[in-house]
Backbone as XML, in Angstrom:
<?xml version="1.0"?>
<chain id="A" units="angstrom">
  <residue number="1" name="UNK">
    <atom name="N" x="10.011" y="1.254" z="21.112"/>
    <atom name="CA" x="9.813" y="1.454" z="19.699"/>
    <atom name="C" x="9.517" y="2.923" z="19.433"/>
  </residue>
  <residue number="2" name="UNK">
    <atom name="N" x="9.924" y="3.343" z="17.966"/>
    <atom name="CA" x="9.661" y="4.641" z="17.533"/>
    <atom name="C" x="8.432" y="4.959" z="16.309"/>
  </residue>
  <residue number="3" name="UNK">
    <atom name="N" x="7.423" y="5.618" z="16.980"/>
    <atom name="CA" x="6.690" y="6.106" z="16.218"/>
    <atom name="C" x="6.094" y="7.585" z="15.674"/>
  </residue>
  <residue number="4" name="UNK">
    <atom name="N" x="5.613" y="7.830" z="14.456"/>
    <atom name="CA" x="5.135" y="8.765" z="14.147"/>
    <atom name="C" x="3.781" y="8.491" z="13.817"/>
  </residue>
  <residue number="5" name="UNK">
    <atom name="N" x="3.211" y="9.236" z="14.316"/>
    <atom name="CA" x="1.470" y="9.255" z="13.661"/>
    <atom name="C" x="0.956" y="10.406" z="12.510"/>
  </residue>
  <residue number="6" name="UNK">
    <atom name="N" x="0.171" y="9.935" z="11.741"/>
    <atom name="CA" x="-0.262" y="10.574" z="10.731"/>
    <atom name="C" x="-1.586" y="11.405" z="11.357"/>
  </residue>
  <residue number="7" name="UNK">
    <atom name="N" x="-1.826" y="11.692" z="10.321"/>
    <atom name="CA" x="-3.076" y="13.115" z="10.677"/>
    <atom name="C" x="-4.330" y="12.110" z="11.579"/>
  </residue>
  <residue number="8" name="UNK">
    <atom name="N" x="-4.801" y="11.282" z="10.645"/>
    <atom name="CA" x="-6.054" y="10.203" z="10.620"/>
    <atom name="C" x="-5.846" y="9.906" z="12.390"/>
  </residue>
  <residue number="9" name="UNK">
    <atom name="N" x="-5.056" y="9.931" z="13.015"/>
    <atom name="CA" x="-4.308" y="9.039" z="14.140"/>
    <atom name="C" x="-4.674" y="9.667" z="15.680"/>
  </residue>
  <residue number="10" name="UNK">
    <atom name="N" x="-5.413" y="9.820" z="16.441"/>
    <atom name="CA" x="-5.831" y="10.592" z="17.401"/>
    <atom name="C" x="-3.975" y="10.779" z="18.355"/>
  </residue>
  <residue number="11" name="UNK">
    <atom name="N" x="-4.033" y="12.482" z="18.735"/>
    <atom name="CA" x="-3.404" y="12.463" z="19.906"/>
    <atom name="C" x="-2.893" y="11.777" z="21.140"/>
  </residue>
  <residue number="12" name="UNK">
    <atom name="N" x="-4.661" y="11.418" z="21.311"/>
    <atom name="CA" x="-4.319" y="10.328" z="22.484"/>
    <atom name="C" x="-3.922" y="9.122" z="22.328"/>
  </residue>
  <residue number="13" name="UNK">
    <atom name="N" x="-3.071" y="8.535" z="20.899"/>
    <atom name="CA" x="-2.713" y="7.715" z="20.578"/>
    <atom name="C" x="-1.239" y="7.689" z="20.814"/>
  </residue>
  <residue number="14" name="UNK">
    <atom name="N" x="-0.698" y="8.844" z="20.357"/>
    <atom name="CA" x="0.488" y="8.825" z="20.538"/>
    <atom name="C" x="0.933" y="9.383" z="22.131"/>
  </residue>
  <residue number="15" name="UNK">
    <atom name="N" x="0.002" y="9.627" z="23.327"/>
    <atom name="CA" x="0.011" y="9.622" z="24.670"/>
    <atom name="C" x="0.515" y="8.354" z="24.865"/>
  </residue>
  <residue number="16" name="UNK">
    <atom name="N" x="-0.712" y="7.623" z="25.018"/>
    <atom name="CA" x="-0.741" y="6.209" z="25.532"/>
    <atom name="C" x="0.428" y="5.705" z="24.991"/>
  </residue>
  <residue number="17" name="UNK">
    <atom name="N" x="1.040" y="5.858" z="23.754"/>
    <atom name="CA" x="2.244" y="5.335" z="23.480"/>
    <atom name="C" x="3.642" y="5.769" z="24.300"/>
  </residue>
  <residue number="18" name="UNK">
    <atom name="N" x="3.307" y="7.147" z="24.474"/>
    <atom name="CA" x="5.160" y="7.598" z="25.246"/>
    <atom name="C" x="4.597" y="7.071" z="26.761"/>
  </residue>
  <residue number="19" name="UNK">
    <atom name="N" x="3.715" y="7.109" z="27.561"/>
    <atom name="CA" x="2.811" y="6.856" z="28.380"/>
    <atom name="C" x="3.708" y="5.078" z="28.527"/>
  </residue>
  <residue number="20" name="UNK">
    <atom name="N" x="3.322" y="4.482" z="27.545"/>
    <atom name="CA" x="4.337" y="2.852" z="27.912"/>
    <atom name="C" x="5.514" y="2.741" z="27.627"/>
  </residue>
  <residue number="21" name="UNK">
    <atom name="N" x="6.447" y="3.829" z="27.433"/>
    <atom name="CA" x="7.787" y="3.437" z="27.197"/>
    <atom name="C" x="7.605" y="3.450" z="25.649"/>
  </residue>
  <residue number="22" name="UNK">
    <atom name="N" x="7.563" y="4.126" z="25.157"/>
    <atom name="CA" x="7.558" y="4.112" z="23.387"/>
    <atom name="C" x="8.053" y="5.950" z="23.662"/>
  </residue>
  <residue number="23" name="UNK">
    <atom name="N" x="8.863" y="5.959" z="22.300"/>
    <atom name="CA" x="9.066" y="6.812" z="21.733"/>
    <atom name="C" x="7.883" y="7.792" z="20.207"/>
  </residue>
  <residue number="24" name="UNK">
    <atom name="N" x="6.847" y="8.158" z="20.618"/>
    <atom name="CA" x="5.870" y="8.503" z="19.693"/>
    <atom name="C" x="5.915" y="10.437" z="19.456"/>
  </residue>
  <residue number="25" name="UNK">
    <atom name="N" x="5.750" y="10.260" z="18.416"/>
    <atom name="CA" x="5.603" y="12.126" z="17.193"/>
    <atom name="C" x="3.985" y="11.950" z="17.154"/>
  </residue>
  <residue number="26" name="UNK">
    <atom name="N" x="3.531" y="13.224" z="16.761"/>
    <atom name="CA" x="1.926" y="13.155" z="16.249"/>
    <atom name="C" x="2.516" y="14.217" z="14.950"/>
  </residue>
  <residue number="27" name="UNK">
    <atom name="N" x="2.253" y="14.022" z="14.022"/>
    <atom name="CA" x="2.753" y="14.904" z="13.178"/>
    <atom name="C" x="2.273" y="16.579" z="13.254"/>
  </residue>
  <residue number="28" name="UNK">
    <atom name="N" x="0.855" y="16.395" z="13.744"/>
    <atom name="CA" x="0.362" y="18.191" z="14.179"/>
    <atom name="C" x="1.300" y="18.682" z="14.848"/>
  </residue>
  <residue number="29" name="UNK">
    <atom name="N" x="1.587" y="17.944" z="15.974"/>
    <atom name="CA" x="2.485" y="18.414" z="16.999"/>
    <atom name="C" x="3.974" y="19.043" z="16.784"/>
  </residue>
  <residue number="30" name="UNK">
    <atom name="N" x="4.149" y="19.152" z="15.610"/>
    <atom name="CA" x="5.379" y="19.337" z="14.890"/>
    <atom name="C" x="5.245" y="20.195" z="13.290"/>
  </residue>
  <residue number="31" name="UNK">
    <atom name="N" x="3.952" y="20.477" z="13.510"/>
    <atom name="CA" x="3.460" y="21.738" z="12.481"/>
    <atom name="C" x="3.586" y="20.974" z="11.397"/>
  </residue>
  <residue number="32" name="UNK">
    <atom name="N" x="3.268" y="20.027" z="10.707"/>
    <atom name="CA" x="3.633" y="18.926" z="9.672"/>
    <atom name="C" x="2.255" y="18.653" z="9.076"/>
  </residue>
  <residue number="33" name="UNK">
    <atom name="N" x="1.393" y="19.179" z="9.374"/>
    <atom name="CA" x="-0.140" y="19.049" z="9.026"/>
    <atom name="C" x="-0.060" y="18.338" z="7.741"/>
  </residue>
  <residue number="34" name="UNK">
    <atom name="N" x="0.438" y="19.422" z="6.607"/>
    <atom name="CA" x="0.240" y="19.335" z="5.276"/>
    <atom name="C" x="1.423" y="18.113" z="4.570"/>
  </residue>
  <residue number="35" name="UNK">
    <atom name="N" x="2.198" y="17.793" z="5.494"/>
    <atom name="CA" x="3.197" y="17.108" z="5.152"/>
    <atom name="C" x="2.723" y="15.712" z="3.870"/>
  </residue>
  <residue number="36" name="UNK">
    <atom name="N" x="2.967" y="15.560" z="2.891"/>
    <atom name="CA" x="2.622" y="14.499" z="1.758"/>
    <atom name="C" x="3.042" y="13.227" z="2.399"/>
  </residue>
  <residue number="37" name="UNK">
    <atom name="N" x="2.244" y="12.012" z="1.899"/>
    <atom name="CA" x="2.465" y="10.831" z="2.319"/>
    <atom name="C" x="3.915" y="10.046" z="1.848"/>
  </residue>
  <residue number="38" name="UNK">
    <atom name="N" x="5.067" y="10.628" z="0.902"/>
    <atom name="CA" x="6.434" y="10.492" z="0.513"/>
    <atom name="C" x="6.946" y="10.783" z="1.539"/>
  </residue>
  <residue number="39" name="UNK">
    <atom name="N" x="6.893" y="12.061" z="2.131"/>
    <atom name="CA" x="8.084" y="12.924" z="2.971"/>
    <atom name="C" x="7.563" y="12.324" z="4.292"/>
  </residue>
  <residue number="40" name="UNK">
    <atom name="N" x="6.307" y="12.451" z="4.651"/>
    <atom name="CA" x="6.294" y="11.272" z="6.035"/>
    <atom name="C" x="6.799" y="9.602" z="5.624"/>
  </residue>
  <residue number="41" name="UNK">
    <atom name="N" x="6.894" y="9.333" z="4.871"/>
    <atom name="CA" x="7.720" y="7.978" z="4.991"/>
    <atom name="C" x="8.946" y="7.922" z="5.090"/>
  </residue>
  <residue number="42" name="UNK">
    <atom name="N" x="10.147" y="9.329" z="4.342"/>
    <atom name="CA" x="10.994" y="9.687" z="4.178"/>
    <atom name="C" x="11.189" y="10.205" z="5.921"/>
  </residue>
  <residue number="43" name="UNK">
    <atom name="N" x="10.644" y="10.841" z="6.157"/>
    <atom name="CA" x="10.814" y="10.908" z="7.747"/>
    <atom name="C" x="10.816" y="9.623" z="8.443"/>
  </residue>
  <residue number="44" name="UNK">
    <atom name="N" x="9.711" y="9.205" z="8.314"/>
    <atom name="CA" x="10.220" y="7.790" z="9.445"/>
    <atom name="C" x="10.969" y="7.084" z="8.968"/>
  </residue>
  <residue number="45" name="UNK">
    <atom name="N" x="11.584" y="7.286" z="7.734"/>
    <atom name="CA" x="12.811" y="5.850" z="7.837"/>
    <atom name="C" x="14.353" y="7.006" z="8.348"/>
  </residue>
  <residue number="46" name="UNK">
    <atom name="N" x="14.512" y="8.199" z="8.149"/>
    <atom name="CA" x="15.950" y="8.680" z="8.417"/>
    <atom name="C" x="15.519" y="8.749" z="10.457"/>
  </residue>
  <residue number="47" name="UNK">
    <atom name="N" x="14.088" y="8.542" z="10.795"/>
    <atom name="CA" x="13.918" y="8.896" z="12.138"/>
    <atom name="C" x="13.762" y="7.141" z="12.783"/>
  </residue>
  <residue number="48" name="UNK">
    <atom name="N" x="13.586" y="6.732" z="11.825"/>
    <atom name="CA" x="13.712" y="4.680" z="12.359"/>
    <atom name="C" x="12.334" y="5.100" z="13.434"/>
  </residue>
  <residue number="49" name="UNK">
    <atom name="N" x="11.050" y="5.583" z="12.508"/>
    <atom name="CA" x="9.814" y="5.183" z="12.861"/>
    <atom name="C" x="8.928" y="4.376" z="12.447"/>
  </residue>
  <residue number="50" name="UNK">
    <atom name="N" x="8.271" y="3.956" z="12.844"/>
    <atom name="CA" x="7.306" y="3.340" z="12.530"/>
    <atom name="C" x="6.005" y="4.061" z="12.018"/>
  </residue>
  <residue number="51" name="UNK">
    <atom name="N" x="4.865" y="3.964" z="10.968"/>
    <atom name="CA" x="4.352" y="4.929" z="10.482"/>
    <atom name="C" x="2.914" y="4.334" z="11.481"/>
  </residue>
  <residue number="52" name="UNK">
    <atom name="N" x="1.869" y="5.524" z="11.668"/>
    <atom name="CA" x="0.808" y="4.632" z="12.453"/>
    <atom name="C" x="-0.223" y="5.918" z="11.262"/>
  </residue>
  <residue number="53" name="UNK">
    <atom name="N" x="-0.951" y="4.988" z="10.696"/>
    <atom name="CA" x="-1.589" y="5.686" z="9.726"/>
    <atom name="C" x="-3.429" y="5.154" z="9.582"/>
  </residue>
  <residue number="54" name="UNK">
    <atom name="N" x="-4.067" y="5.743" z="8.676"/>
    <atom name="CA" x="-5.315" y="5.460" z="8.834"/>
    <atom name="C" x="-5.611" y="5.248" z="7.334"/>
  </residue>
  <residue number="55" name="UNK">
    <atom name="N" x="-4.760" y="5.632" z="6.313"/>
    <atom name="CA" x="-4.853" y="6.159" z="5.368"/>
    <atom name="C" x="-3.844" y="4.599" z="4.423"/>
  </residue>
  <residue number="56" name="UNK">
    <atom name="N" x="-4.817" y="3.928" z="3.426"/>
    <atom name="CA" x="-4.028" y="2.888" z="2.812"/>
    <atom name="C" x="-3.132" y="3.375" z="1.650"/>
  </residue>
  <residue number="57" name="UNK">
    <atom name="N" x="-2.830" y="4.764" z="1.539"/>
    <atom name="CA" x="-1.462" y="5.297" z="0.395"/>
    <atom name="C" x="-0.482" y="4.735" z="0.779"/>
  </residue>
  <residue number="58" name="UNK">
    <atom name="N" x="-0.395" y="4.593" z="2.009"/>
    <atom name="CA" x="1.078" y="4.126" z="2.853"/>
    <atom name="C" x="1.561" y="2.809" z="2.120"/>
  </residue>
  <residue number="59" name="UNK">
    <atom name="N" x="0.615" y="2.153" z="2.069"/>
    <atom name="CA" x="1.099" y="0.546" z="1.686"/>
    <atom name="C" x="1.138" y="0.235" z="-0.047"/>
  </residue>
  <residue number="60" name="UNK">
    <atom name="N" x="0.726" y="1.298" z="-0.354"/>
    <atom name="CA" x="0.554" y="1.674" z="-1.985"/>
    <atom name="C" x="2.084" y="1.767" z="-2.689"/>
  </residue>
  <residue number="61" name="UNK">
    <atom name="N" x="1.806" y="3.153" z="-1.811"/>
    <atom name="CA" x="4.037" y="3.798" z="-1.993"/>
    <atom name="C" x="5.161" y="2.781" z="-1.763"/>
  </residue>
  <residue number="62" name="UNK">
    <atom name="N" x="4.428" y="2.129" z="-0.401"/>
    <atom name="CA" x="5.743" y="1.246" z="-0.179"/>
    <atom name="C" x="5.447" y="-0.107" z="-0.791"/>
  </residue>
  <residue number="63" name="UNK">
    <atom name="N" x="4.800" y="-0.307" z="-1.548"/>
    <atom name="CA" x="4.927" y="-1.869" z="-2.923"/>
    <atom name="C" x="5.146" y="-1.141" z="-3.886"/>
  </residue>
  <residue number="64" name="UNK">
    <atom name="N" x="4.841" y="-0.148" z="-4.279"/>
    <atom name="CA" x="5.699" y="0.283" z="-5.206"/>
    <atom name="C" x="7.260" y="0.709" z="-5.189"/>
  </residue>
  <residue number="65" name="UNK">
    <atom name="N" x="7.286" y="0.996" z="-4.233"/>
    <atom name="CA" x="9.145" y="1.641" z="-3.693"/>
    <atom name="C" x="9.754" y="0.520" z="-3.679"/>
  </residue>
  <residue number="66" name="UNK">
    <atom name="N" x="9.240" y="-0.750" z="-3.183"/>
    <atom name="CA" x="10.188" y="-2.172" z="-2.631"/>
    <atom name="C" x="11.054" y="-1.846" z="-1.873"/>
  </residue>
  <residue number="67" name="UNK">
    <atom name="N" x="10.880" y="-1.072" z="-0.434"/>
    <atom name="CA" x="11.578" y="-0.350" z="0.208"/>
    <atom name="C" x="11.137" y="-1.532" z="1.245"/>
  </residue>
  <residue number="68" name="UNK">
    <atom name="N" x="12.568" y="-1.818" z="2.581"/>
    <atom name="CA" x="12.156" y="-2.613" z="3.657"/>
    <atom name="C" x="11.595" y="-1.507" z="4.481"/>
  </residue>
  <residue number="69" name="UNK">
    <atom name="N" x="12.036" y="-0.471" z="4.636"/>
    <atom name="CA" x="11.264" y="0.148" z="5.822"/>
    <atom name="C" x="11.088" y="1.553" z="5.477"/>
  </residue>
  <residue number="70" name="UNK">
    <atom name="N" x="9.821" y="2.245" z="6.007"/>
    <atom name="CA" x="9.681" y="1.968" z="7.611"/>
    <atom name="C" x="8.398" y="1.077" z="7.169"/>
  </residue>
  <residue number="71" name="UNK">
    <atom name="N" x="8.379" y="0.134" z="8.640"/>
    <atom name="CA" x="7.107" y="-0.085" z="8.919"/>
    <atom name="C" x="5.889" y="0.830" z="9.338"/>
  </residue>
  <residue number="72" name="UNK">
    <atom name="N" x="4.428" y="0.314" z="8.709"/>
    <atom name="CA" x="3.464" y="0.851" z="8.984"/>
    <atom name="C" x="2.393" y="-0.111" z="9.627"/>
  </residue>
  <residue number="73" name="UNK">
    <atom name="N" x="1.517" y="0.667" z="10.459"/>
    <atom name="CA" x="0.437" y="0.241" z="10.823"/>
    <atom name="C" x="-0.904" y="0.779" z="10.324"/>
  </residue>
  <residue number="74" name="UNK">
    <atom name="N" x="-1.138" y="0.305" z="9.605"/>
    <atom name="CA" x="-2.971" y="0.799" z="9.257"/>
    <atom name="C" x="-4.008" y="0.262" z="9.762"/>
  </residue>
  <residue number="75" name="UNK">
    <atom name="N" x="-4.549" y="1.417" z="10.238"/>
    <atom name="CA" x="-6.038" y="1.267" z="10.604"/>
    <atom name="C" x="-7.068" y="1.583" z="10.097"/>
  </residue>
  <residue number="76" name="UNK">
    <atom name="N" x="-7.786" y="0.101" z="9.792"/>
    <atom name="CA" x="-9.030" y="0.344" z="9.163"/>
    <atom name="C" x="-10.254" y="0.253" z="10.001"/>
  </residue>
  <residue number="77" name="UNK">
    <atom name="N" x="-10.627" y="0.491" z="11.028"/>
    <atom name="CA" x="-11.630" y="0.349" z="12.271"/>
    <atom name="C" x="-12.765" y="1.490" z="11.601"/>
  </residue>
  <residue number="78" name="UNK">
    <atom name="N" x="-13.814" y="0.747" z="12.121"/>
    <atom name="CA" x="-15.363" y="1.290" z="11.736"/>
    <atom name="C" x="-15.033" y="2.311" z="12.523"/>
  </residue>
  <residue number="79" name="UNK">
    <atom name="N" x="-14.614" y="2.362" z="14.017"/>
    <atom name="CA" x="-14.547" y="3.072" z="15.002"/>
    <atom name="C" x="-13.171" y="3.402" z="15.511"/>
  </residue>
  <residue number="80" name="UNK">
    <atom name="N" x="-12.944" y="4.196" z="14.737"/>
    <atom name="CA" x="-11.952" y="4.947" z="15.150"/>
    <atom name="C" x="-11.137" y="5.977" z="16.546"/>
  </residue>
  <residue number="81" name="UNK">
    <atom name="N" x="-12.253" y="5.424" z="17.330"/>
    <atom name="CA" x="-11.694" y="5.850" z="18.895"/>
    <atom name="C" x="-10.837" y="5.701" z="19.623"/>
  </residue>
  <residue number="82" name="UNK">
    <atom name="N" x="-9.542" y="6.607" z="20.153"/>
    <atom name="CA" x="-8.578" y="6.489" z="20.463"/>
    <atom name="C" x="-8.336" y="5.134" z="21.279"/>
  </residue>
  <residue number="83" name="UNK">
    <atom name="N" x="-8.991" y="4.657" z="22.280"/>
    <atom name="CA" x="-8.978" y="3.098" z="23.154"/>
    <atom name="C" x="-9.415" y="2.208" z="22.282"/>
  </residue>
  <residue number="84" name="UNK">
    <atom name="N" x="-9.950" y="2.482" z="21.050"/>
    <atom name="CA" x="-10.214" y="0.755" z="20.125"/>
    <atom name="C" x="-8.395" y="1.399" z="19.463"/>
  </residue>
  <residue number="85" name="UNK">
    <atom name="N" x="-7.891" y="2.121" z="18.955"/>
    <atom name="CA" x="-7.091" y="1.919" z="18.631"/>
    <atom name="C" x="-5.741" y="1.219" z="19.471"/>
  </residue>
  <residue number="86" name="UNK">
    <atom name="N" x="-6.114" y="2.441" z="20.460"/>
    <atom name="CA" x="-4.603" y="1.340" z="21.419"/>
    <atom name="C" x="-4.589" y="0.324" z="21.874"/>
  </residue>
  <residue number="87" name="UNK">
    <atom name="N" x="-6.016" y="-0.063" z="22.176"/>
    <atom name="CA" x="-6.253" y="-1.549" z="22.054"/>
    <atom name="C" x="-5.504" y="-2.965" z="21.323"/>
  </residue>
  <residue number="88" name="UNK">
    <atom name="N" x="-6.014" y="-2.583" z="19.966"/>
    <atom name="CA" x="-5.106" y="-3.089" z="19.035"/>
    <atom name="C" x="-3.841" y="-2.622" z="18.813"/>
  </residue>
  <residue number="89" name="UNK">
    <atom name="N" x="-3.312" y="-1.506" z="18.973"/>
    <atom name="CA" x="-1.856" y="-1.254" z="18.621"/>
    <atom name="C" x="-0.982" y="-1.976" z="19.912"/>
  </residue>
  <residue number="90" name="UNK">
    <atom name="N" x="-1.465" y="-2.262" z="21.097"/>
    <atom name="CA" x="-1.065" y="-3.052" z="22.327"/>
    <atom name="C" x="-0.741" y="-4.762" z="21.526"/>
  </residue>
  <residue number="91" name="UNK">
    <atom name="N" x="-1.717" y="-4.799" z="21.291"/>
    <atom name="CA" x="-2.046" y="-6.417" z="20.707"/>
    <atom name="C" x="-0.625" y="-6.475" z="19.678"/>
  </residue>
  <residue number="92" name="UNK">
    <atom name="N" x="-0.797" y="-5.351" z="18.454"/>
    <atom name="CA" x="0.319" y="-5.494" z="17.231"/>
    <atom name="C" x="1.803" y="-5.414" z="18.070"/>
  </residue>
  <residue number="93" name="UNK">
    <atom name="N" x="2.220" y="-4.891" z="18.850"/>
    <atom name="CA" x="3.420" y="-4.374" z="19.483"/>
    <atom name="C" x="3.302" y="-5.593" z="20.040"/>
  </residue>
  <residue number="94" name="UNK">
    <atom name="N" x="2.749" y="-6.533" z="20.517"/>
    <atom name="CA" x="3.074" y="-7.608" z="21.371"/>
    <atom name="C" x="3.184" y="-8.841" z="20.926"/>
  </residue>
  <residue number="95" name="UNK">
    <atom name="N" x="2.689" y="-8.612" z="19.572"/>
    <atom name="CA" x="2.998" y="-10.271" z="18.620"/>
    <atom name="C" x="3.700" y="-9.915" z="17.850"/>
  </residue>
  <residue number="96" name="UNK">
    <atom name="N" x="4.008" y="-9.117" z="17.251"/>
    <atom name="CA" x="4.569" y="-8.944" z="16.058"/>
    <atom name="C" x="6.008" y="-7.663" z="16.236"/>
  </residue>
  <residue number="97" name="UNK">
    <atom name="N" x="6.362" y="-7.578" z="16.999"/>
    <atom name="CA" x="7.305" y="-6.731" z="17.203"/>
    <atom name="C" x="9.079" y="-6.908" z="16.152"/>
  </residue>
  <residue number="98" name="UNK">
    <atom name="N" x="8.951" y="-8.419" z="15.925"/>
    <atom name="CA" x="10.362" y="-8.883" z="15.157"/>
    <atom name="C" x="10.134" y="-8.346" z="13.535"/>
  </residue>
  <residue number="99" name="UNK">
    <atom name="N" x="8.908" y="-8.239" z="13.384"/>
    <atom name="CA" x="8.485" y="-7.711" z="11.675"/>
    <atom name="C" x="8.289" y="-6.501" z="11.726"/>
  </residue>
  <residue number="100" name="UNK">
    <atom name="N" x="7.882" y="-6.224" z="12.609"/>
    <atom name="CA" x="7.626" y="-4.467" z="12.530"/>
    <atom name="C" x="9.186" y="-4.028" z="12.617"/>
  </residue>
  <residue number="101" name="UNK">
    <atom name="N" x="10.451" y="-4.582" z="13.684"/>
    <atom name="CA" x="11.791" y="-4.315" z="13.227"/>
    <atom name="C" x="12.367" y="-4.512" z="11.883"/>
  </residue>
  <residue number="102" name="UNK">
    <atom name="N" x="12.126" y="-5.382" z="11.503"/>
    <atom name="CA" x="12.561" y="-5.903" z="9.995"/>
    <atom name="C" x="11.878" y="-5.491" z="8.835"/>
  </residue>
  <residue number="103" name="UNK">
    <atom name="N" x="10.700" y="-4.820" z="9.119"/>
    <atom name="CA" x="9.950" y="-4.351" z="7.794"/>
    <atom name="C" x="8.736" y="-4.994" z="7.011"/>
  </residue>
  <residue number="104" name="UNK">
    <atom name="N" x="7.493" y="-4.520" z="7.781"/>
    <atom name="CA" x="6.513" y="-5.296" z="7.502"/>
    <atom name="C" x="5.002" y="-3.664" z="7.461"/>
  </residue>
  <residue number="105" name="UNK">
    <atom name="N" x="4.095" y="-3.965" z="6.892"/>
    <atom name="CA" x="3.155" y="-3.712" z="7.165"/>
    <atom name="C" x="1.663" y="-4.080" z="7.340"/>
  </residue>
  <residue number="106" name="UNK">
    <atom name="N" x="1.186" y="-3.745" z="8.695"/>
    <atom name="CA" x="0.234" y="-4.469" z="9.368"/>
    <atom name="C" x="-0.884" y="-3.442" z="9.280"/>
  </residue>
  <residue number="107" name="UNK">
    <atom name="N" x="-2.050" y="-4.246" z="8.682"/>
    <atom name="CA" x="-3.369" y="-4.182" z="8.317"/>
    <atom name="C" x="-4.650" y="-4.121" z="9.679"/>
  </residue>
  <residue number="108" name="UNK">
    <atom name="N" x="-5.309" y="-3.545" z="9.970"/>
    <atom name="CA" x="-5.980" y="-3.309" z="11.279"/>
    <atom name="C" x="-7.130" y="-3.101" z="11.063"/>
  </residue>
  <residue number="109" name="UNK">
    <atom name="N" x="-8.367" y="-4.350" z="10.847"/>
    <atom name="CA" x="-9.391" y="-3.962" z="10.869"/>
    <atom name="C" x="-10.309" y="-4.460" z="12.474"/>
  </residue>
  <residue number="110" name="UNK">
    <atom name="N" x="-11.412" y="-4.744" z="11.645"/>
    <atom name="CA" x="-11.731" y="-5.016" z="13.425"/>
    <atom name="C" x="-11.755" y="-6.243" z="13.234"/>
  </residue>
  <residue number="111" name="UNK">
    <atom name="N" x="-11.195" y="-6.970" z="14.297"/>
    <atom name="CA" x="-11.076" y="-8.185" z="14.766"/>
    <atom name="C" x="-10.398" y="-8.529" z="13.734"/>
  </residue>
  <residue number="112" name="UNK">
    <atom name="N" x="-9.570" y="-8.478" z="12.739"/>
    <atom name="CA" x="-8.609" y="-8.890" z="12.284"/>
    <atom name="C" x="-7.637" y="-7.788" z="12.042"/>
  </residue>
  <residue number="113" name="UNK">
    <atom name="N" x="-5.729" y="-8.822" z="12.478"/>
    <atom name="CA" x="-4.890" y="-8.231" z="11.964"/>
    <atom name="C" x="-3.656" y="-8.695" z="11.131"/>
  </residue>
  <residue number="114" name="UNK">
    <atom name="N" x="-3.606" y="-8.442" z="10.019"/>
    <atom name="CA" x="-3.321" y="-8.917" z="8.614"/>
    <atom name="C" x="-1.654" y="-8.349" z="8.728"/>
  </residue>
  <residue number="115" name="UNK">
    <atom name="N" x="-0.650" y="-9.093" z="8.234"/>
    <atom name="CA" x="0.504" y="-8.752" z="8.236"/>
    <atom name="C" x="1.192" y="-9.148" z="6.709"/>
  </residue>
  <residue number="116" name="UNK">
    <atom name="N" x="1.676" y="-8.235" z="6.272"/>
    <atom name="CA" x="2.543" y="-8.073" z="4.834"/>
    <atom name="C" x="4.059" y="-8.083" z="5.180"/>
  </residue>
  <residue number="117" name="UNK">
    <atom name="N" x="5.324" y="-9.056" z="4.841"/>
    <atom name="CA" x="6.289" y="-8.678" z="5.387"/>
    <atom name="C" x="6.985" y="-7.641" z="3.887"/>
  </residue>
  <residue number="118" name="UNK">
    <atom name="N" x="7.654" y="-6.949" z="4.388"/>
    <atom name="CA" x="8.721" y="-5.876" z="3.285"/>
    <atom name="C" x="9.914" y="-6.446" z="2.600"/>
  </residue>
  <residue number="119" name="UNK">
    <atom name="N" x="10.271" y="-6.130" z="2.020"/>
    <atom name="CA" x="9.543" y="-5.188" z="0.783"/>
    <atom name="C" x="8.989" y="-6.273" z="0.013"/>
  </residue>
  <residue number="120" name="UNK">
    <atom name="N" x="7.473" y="-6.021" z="-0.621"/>
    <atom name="CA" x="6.384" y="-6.431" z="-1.307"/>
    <atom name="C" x="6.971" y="-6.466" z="-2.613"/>
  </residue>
  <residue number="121" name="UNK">
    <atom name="N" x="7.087" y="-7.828" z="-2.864"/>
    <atom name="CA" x="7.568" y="-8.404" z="-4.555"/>
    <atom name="C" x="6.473" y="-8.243" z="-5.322"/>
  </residue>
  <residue number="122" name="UNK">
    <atom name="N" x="6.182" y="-7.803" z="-6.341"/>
    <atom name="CA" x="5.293" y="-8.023" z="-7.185"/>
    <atom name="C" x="5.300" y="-9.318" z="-7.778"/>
  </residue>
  <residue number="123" name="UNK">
    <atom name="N" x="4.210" y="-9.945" z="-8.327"/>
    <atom name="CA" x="4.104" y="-11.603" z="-8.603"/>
    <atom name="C" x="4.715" y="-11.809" z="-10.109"/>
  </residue>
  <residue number="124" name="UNK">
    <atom name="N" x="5.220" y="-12.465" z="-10.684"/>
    <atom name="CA" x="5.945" y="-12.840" z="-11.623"/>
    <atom name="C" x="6.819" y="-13.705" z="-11.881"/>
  </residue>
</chain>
């Protein structure tokens, strides 16, 4: 799988990811610091990434866009330490891998993980 990480997203996140056979970006790593939360989504869908974010704009933009992809992962952890994250991002990559292809975004708090499939209909 292909990912990009957002600012919020430790380094050693996107290690442990190329580290198992994943394809992972850190966006610093690519001088993208300032990059807006549009143009990183606009990046991971022409780059067929997956967004790994900390930050809930992500899931904002994309119910409003009604866009299938890219998928995102948000993390909402009290503790934000690179091993509680890969922890769980191990867990999401291993159940849910057919929605994260097809367009979903997954919610990450602690001890729960919440899945939205794409694109988000508004109720009516």
């Amino acid at each position: 799988m292909r990912f990009v990480a957002d600012m919020g997203i430790s380094p050693q996140t996107v290690k442990f990811l190329n580290e198992s056979s994943h394809n992972a970006i850190h966006l610093h790593e690519q001088s993208l610091d300032r990059m807006s939360d549009p143009e990183i989504l606009d990046k991971a869908r022409k780059e067929a990434r997956i967004v790994l974010a900390h930050d809930l704009d992500f899931g904002e933009l994309m119910a409003a866009s009604k866009a299938l992809l890219p998928s995102i992962i948000i993390f909402r952890l009290r503790n934000m330490a690179s091993y509680r994250v890969n922890n769980y991002l191990e867990q999401v990559i291993e159940g849910y891998t057919d929605e994260l292809e097809k367009g979903a975004i997954i919610s990450v708090t602690d001890g729960q993980i919440r899945i939205r499939n794409l694109p988000i209909e508004s109720p009516g």
